[in-house]
C-alpha positions in Angstrom: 9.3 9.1 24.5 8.8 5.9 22.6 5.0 5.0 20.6 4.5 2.6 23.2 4.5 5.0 26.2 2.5 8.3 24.1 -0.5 5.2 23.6 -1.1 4.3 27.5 -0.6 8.2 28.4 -4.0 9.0 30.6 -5.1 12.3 30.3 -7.5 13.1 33.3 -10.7 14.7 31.9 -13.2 16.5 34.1 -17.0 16.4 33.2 -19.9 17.7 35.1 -21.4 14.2 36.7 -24.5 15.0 34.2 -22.9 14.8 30.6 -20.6 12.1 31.8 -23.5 10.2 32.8 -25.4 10.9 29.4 -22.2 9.9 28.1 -21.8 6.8 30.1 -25.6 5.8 29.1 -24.9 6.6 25.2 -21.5 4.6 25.2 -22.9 1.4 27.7 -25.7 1.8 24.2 -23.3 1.2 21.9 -21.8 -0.9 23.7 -18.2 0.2 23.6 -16.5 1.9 27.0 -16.9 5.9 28.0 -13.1 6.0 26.9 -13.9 4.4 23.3 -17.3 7.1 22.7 -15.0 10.0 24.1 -12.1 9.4 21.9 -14.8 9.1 19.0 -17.0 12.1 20.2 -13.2 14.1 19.9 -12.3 12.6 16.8 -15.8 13.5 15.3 -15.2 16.7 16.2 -12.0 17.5 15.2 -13.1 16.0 11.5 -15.6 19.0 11.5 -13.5 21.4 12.3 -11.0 20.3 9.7 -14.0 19.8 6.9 -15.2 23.4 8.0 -11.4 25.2 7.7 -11.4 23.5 4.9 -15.1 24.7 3.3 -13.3 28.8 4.3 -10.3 28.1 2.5 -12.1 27.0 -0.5 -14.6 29.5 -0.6 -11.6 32.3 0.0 -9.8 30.7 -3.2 -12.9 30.9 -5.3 -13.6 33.8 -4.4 -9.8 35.3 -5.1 -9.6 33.5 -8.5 -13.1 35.3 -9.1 -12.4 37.8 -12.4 -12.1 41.3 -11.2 -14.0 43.6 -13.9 -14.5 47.7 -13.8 -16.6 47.2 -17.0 -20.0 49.2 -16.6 -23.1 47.9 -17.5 -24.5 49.6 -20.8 -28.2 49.1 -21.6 -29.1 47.5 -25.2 -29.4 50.9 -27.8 
């Protein structure tokens, strides 16, 4: 399949008449098409997802490079 062909692939998406109007409204707003605000409203999305996968791993590193002590807290004498 060659780049030029994979960048006018459609993709038929079906929204409830409601969100695709709020999205009409919001995009017609911005002034940029319904296509231009979905493809940004998916990008957006997909950015979170990646930031938030990303927060996990992070966490799950820390917390595995965290020192593992069986030392027992003694009070002062």
């Amino acid at each position: 399949m060659s780049q030029e062909y994979k960048r006018h692939q459609s993709f038929p998406l079906r929204l409830s008449p409601s969100i695709r109007q709020q999205a009409n409204d919001l995009a017609h707003a911005e002034g940029i098409s319904l296509n231009h605000f979905v493809s940004l409203a998916i990008a957006e999305k997909i950015s979170r997802m990646e930031q938030t996968t990303l927060i996990k791993e992070q966490a799950t590193l820390k917390k595995a490079a965290l020192p593992r002590s069986d030392l027992r807290f003694e009070r002062p004498a």
